[in-house]
mmCIF file as Biopython writes it, N, C-alpha, C and O atoms, coordinates in Angstrom:
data_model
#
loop_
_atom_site.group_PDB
_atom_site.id
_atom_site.type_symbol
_atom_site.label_atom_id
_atom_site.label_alt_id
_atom_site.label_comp_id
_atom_site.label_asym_id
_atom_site.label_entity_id
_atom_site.label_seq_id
_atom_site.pdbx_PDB_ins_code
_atom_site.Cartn_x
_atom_site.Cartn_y
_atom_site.Cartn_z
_atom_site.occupancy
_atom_site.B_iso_or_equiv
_atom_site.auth_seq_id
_atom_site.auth_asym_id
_atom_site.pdbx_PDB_model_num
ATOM 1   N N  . UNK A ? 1  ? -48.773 -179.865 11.064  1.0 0.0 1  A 1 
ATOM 2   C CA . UNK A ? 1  ? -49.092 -179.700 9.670   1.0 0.0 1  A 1 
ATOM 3   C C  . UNK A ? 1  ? -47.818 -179.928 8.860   1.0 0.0 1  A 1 
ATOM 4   O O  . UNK A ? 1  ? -46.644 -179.602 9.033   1.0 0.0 1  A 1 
ATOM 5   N N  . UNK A ? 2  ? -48.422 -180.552 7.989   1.0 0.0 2  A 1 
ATOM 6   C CA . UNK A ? 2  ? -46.612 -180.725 6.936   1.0 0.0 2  A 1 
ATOM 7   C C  . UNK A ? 2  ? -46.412 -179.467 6.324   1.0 0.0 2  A 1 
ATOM 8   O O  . UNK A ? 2  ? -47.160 -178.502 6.166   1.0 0.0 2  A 1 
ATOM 9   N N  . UNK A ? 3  ? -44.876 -179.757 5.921   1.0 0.0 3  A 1 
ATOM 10  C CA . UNK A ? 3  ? -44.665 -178.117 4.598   1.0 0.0 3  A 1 
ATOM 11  C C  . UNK A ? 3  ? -44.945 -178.510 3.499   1.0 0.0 3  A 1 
ATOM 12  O O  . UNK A ? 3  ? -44.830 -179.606 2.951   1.0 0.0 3  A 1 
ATOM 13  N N  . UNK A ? 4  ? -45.428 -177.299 3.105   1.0 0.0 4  A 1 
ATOM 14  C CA . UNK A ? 4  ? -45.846 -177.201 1.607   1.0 0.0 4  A 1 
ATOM 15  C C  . UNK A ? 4  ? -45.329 -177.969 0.689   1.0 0.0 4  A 1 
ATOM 16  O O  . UNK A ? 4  ? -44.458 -178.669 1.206   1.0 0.0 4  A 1 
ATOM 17  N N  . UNK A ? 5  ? -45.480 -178.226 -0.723  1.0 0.0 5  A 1 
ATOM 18  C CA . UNK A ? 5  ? -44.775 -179.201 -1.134  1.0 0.0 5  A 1 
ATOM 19  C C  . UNK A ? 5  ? -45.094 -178.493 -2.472  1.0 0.0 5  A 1 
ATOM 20  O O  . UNK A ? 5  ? -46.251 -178.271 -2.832  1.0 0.0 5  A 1 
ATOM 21  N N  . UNK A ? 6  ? -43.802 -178.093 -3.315  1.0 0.0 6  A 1 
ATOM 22  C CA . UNK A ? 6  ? -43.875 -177.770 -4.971  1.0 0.0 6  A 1 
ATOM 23  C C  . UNK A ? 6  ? -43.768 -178.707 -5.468  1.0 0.0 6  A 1 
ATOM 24  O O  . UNK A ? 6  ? -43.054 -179.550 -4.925  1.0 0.0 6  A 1 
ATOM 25  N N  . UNK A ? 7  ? -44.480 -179.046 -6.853  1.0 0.0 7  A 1 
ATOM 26  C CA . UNK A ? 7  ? -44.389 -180.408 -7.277  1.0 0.0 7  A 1 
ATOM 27  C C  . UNK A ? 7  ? -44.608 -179.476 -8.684  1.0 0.0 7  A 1 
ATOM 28  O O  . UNK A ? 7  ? -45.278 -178.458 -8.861  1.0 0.0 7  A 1 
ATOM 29  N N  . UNK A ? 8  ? -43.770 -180.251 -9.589  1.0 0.0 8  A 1 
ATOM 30  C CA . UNK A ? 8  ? -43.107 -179.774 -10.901 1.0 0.0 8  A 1 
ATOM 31  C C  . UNK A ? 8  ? -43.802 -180.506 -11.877 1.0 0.0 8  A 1 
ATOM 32  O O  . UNK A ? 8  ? -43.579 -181.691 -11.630 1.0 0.0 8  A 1 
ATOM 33  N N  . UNK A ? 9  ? -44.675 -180.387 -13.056 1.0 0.0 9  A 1 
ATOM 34  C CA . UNK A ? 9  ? -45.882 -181.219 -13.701 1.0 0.0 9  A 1 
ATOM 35  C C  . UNK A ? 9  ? -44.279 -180.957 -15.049 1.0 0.0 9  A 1 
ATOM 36  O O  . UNK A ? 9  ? -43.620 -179.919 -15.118 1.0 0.0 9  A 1 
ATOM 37  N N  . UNK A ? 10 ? -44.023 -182.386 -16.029 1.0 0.0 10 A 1 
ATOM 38  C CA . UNK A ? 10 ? -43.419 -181.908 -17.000 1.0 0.0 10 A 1 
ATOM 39  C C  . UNK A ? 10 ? -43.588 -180.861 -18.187 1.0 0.0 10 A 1 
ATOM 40  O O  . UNK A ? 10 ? -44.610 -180.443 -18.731 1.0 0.0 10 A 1 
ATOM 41  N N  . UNK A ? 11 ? -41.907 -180.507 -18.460 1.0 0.0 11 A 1 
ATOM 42  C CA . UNK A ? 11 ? -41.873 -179.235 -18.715 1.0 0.0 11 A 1 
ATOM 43  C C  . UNK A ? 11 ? -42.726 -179.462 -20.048 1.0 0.0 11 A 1 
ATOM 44  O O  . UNK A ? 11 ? -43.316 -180.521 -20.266 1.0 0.0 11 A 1 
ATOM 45  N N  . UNK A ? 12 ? -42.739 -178.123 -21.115 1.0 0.0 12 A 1 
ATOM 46  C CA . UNK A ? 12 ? -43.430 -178.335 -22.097 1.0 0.0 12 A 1 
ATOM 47  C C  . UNK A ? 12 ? -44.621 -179.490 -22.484 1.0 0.0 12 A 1 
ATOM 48  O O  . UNK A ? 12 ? -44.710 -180.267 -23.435 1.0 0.0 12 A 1 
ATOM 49  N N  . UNK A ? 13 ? -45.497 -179.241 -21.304 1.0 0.0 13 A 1 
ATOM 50  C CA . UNK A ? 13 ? -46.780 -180.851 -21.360 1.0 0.0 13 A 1 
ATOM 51  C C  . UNK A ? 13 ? -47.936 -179.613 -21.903 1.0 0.0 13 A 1 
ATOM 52  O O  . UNK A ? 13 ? -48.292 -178.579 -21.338 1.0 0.0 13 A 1 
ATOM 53  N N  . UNK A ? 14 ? -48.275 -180.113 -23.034 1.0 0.0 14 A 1 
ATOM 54  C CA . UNK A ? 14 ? -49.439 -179.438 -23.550 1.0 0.0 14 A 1 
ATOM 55  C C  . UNK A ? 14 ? -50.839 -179.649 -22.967 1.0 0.0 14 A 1 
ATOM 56  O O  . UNK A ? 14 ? -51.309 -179.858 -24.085 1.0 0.0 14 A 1 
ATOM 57  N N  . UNK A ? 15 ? -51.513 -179.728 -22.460 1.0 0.0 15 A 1 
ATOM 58  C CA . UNK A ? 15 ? -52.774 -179.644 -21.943 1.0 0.0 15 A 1 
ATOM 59  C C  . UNK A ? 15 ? -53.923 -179.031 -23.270 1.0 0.0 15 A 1 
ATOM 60  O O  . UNK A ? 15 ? -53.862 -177.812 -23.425 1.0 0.0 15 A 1 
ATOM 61  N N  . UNK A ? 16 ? -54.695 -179.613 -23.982 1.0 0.0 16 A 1 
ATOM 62  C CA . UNK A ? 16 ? -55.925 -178.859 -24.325 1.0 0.0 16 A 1 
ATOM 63  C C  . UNK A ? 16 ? -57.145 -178.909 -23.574 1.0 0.0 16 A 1 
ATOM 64  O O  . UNK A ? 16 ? -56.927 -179.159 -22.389 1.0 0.0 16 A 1 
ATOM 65  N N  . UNK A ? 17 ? -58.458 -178.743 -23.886 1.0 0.0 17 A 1 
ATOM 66  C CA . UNK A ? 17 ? -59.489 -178.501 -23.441 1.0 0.0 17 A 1 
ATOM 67  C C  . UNK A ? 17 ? -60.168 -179.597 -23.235 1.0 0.0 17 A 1 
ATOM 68  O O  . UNK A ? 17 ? -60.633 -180.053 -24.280 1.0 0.0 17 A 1 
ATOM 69  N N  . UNK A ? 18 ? -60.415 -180.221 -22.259 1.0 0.0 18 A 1 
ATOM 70  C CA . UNK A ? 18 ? -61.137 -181.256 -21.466 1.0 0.0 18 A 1 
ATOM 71  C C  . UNK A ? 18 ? -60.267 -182.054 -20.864 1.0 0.0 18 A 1 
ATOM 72  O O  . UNK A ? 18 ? -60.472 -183.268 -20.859 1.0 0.0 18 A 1 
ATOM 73  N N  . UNK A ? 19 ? -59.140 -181.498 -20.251 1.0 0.0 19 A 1 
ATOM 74  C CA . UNK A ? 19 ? -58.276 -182.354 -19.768 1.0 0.0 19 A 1 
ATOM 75  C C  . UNK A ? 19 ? -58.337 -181.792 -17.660 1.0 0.0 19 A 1 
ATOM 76  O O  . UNK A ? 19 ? -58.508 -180.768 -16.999 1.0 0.0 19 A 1 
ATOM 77  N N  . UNK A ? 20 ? -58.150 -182.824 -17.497 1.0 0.0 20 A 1 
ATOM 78  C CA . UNK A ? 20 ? -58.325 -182.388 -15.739 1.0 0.0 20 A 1 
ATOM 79  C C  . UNK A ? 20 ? -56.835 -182.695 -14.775 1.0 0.0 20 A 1 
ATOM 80  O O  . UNK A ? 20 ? -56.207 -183.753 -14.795 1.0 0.0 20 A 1 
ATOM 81  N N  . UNK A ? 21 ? -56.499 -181.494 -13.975 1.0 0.0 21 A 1 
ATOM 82  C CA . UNK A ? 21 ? -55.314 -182.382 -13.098 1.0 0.0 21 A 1 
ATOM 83  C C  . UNK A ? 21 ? -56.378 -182.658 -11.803 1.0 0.0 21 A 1 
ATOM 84  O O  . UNK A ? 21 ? -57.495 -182.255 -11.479 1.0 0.0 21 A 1 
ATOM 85  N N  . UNK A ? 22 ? -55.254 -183.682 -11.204 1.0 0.0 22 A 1 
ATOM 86  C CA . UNK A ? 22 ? -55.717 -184.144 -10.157 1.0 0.0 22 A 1 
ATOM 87  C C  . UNK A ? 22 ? -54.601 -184.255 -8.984  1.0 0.0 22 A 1 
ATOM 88  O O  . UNK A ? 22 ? -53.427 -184.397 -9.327  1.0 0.0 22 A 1 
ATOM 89  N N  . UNK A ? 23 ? -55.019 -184.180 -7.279  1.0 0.0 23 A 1 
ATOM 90  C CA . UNK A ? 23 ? -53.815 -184.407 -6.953  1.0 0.0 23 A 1 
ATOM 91  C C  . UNK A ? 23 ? -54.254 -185.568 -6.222  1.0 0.0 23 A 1 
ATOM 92  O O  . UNK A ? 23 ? -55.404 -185.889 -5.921  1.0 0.0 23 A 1 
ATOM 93  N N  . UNK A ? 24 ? -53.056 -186.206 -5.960  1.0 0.0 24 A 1 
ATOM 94  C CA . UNK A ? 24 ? -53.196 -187.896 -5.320  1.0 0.0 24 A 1 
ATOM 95  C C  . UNK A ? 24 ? -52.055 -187.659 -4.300  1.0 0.0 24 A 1 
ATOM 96  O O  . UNK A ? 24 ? -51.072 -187.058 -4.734  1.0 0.0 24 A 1 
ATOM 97  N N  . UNK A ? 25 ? -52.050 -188.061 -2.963  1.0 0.0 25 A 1 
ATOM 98  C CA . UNK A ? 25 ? -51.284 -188.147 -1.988  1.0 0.0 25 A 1 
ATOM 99  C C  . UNK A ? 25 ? -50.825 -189.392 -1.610  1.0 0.0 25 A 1 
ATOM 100 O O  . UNK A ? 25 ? -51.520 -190.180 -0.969  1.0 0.0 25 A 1 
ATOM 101 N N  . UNK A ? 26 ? -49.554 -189.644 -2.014  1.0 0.0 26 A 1 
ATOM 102 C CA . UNK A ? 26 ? -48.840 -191.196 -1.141  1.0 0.0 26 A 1 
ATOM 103 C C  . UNK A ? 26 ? -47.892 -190.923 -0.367  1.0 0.0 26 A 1 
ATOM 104 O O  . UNK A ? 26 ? -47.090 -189.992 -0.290  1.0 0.0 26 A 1 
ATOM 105 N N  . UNK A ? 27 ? -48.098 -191.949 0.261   1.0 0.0 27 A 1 
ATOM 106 C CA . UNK A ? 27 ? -47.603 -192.316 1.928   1.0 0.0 27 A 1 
ATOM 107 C C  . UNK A ? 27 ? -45.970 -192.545 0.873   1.0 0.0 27 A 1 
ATOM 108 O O  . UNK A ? 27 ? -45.820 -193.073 -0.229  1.0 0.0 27 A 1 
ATOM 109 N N  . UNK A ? 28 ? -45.030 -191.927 1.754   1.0 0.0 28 A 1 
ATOM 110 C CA . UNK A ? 28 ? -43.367 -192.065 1.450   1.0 0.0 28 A 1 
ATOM 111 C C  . UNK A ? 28 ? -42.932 -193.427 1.426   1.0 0.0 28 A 1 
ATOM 112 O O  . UNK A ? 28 ? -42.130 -193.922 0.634   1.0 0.0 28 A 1 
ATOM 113 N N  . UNK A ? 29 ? -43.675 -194.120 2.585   1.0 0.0 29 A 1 
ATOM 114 C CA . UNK A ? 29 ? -42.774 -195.209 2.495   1.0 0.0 29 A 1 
ATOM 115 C C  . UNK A ? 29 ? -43.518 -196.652 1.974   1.0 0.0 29 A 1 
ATOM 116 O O  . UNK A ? 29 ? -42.967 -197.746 1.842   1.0 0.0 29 A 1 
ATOM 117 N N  . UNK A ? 30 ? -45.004 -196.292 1.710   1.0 0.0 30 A 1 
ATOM 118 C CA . UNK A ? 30 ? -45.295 -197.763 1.018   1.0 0.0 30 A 1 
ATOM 119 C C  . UNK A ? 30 ? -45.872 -197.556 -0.528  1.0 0.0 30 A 1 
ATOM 120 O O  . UNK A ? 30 ? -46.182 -198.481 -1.278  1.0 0.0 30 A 1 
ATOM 121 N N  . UNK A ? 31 ? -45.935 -196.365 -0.788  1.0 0.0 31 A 1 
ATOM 122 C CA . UNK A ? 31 ? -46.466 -195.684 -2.131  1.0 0.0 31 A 1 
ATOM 123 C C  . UNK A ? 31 ? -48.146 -195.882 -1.960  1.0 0.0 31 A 1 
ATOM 124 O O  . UNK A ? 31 ? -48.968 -195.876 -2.877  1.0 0.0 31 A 1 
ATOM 125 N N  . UNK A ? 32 ? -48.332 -196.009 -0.923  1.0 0.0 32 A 1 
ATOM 126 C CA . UNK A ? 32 ? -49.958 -196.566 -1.234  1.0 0.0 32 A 1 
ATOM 127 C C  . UNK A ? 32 ? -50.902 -195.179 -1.024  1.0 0.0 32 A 1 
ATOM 128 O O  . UNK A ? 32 ? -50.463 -194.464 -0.123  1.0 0.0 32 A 1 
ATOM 129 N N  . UNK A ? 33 ? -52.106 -194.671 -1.683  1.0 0.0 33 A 1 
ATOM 130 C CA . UNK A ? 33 ? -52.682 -193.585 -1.455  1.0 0.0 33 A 1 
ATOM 131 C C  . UNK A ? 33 ? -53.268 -193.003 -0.220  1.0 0.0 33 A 1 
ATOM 132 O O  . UNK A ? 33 ? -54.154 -193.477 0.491   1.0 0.0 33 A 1 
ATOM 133 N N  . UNK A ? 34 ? -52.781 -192.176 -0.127  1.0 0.0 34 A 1 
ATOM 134 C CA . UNK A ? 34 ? -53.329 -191.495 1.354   1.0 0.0 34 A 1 
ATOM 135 C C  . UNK A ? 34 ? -54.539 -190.414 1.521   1.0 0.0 34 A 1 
ATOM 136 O O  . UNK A ? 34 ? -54.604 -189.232 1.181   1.0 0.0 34 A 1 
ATOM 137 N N  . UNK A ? 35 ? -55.452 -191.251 2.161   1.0 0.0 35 A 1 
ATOM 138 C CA . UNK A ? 35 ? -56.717 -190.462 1.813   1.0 0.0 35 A 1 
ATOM 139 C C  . UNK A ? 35 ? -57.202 -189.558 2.897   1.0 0.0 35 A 1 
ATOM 140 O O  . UNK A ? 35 ? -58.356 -189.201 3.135   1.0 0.0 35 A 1 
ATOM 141 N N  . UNK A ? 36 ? -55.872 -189.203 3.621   1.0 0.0 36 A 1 
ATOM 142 C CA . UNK A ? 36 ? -56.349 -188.252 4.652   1.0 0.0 36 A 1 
ATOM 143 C C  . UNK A ? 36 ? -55.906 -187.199 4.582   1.0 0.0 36 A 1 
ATOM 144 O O  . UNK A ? 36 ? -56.112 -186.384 5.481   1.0 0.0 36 A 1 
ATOM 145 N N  . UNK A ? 37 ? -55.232 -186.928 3.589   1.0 0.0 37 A 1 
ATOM 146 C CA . UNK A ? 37 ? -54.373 -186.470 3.400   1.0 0.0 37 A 1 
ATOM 147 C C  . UNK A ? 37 ? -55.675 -184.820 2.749   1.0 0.0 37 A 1 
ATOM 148 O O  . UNK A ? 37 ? -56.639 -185.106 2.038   1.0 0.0 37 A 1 
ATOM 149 N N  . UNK A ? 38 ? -55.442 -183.486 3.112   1.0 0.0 38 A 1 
ATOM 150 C CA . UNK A ? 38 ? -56.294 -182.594 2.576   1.0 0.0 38 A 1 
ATOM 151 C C  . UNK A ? 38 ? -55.502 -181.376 1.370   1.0 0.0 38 A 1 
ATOM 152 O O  . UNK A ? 38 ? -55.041 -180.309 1.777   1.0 0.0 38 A 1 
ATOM 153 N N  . UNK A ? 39 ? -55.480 -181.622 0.474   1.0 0.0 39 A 1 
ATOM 154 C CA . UNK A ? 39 ? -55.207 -180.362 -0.830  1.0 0.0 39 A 1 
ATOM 155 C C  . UNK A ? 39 ? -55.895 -178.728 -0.294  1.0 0.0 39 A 1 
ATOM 156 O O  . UNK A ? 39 ? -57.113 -178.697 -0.467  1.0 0.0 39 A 1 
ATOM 157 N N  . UNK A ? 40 ? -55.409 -177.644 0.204   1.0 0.0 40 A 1 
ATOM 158 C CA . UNK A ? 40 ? -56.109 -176.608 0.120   1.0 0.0 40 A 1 
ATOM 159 C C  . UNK A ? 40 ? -54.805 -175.717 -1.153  1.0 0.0 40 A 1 
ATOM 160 O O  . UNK A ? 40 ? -53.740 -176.248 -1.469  1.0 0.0 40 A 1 
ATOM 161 N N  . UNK A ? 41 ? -55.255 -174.397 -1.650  1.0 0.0 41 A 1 
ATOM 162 C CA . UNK A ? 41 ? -54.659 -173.369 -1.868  1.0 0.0 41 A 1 
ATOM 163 C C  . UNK A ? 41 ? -53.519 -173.303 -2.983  1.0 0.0 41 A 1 
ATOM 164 O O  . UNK A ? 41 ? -52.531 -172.624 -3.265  1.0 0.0 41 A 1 
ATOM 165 N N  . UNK A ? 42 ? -54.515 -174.838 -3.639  1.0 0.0 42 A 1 
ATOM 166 C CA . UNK A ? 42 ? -53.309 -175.223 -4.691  1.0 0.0 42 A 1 
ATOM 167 C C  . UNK A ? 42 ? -53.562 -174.316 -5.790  1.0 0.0 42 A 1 
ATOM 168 O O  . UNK A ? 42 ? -54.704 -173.979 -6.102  1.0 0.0 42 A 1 
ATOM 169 N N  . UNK A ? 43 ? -52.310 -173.835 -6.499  1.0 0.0 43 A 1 
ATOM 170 C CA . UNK A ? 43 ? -52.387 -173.107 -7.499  1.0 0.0 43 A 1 
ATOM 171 C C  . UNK A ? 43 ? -51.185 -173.756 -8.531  1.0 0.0 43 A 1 
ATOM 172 O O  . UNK A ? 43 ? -50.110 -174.182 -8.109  1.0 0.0 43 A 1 
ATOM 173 N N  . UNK A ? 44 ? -51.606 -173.742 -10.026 1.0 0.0 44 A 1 
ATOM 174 C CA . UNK A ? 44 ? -50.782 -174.011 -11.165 1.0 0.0 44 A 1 
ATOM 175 C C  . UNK A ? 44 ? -50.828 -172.883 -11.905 1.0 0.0 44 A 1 
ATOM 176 O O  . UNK A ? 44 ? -51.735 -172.186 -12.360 1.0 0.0 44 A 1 
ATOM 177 N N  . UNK A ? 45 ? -49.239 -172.851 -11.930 1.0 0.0 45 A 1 
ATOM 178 C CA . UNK A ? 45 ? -48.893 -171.684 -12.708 1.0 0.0 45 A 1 
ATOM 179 C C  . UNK A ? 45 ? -48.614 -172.272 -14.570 1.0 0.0 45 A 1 
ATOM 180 O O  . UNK A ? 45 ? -48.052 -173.336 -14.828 1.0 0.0 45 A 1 
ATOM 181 N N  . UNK A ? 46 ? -49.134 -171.335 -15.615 1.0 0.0 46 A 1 
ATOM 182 C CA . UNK A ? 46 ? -49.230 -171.828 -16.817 1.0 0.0 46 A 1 
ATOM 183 C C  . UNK A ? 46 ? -48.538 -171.188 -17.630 1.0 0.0 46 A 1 
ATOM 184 O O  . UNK A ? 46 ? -47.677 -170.430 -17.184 1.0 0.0 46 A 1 
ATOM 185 N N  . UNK A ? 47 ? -48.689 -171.295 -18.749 1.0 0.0 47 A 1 
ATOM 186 C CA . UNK A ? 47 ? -48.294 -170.452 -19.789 1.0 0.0 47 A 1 
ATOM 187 C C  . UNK A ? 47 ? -48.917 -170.862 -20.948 1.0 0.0 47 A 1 
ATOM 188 O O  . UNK A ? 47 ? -48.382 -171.771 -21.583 1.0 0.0 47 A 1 
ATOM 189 N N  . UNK A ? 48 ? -50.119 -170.287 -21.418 1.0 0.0 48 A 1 
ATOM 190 C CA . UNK A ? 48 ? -50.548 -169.997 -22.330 1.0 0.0 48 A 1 
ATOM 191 C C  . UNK A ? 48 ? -50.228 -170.201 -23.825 1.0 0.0 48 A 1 
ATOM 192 O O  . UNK A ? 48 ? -49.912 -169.102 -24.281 1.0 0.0 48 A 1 
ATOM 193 N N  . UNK A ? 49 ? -50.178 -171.210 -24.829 1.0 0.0 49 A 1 
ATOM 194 C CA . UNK A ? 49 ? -49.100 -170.882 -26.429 1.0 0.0 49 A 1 
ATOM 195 C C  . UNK A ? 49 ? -50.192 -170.753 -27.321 1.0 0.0 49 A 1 
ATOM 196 O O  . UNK A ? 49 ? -49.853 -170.380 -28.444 1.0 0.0 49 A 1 
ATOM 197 N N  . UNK A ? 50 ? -51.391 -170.950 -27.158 1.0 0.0 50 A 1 
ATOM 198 C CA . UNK A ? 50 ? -52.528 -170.632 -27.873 1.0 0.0 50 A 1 
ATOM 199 C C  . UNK A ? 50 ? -53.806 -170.027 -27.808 1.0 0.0 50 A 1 
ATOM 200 O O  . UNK A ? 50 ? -54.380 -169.955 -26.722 1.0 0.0 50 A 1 
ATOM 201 N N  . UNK A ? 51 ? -54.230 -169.660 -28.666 1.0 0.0 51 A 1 
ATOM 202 C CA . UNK A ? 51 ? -55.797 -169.217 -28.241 1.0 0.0 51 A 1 
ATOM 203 C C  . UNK A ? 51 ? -55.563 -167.792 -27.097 1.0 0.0 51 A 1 
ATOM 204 O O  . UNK A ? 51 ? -54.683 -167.344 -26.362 1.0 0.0 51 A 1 
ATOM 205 N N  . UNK A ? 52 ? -56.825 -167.504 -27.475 1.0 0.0 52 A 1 
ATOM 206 C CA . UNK A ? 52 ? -56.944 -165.666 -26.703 1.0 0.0 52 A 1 
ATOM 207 C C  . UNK A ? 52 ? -56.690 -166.042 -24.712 1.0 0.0 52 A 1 
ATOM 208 O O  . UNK A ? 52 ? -56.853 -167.031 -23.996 1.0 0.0 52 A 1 
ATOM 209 N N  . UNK A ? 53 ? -56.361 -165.028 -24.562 1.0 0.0 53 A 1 
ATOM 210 C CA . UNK A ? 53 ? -56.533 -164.784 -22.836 1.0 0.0 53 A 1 
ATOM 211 C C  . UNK A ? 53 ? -57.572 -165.415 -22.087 1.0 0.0 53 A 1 
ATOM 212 O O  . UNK A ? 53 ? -57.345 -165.847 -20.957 1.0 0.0 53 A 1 
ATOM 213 N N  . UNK A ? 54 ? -58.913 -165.517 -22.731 1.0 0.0 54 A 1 
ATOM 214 C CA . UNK A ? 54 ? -60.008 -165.814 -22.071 1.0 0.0 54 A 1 
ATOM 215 C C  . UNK A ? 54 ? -60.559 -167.025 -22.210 1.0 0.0 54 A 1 
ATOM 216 O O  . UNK A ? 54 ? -61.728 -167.327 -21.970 1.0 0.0 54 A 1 
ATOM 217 N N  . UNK A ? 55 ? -59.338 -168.005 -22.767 1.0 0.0 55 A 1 
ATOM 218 C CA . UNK A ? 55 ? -59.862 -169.385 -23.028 1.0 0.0 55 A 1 
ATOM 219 C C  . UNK A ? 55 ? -59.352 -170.146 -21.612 1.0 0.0 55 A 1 
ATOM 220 O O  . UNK A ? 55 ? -59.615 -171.338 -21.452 1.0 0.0 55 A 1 
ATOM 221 N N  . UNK A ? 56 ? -58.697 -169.476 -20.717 1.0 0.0 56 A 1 
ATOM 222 C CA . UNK A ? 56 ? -58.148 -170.066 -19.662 1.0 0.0 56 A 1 
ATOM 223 C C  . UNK A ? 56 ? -59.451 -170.126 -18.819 1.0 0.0 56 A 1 
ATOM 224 O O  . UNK A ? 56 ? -59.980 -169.072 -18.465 1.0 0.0 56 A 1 
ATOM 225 N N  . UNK A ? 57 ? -59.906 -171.156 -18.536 1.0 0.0 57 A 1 
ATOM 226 C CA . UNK A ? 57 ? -60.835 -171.530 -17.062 1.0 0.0 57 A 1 
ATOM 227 C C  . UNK A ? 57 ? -60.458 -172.551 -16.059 1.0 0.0 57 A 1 
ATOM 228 O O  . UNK A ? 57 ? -59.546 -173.377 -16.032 1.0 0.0 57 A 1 
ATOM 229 N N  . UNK A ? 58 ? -61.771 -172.157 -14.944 1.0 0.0 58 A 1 
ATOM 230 C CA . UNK A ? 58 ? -60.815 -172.953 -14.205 1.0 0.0 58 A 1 
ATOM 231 C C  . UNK A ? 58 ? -62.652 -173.584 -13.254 1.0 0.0 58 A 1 
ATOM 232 O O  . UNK A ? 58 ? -63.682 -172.929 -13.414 1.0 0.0 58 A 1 
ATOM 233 N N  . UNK A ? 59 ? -62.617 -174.682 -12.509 1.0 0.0 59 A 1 
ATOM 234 C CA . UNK A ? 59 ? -63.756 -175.384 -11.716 1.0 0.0 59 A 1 
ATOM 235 C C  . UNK A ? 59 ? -64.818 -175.745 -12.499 1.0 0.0 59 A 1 
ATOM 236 O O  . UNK A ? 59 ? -64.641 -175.612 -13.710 1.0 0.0 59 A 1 
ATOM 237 N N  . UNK A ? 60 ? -65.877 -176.167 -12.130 1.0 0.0 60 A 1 
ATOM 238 C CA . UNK A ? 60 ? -66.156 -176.744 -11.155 1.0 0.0 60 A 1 
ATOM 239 C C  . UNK A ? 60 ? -65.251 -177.557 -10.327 1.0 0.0 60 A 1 
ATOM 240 O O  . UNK A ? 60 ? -64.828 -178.612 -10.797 1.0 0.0 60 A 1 
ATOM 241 N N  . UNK A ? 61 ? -64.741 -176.998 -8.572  1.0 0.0 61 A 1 
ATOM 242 C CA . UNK A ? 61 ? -63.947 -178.009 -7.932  1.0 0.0 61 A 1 
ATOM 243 C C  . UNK A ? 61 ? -64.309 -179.173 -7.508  1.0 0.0 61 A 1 
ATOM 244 O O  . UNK A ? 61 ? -64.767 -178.821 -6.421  1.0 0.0 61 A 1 
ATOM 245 N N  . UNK A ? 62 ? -64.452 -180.291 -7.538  1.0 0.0 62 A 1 
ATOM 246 C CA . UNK A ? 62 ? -65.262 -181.385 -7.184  1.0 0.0 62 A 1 
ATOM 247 C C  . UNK A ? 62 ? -64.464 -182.183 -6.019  1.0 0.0 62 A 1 
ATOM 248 O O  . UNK A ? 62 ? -63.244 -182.028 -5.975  1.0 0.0 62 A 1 
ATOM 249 N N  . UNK A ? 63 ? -64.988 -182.889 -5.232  1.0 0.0 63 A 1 
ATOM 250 C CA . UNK A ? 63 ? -64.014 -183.601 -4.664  1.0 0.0 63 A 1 
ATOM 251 C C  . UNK A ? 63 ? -63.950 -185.250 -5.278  1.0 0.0 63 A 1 
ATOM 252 O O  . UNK A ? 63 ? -64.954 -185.830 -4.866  1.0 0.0 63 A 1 
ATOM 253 N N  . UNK A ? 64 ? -63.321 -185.923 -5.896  1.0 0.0 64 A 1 
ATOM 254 C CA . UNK A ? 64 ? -63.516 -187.040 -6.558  1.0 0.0 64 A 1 
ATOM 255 C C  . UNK A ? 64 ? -62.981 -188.009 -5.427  1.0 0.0 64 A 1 
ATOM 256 O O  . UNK A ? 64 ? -61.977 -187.657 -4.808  1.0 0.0 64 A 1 
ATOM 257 N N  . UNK A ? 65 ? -63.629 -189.273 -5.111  1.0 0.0 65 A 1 
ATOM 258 C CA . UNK A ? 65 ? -63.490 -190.468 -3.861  1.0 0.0 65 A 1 
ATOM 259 C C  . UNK A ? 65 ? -62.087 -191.370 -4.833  1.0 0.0 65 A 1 
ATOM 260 O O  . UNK A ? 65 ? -61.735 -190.931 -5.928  1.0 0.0 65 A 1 
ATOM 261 N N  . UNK A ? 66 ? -61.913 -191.706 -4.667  1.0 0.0 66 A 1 
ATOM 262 C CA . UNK A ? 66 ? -60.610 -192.478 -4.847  1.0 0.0 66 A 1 
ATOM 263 C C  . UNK A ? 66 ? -61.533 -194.055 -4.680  1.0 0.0 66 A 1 
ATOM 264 O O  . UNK A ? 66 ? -62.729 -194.218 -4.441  1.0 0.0 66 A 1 
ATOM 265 N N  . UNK A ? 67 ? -60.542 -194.976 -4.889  1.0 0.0 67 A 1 
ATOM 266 C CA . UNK A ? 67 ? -61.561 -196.423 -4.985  1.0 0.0 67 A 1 
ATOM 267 C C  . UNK A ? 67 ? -61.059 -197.267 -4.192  1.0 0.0 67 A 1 
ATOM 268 O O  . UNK A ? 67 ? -60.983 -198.443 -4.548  1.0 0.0 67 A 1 
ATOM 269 N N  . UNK A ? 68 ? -60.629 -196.882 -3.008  1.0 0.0 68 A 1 
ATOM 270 C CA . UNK A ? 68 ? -60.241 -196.853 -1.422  1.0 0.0 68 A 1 
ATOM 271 C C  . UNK A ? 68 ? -61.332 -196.267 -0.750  1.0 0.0 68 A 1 
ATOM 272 O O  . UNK A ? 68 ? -61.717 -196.907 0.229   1.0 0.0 68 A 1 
ATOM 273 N N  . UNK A ? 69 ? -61.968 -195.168 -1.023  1.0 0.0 69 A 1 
ATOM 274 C CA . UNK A ? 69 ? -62.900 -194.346 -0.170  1.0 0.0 69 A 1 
ATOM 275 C C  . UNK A ? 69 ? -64.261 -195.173 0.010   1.0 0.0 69 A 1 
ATOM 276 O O  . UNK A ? 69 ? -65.186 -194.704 0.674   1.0 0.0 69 A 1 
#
């Protein structure tokens, strides 16, 4: 199994409401997407600059095919 991997989204990036992350896995040495690659236990940490506590949501998780798959 590989190690974990922190990956740093830029600083101060505003996000509003209908916006989605996604994660994409490439191979180191040809940049090309790696679709075997499996995402579990991912968590993004936020910070909040607007709107009440309870505007934060989170899923439906979907699995989206890539246009390789």
């Amino acid at each position: 199994m590989a190690a974990p991997v922190n990956a740093r989204m830029p600083p101060e990036l505003d996000l509003s409401g209908g916006y989605t992350v996604r994660f994409t896995a490439l191979d180191p040495t040809t940049g090309a997407v790696d679709t075997s690659v499996k995402v579990s236990n991912a968590s993004l940490f936020v910070v909040q600059v607007s709107g009440a506590a309870d505007d934060l949501s989170s899923g439906p998780f979907l699995f989206v095919a890539g246009p390789a798959a």
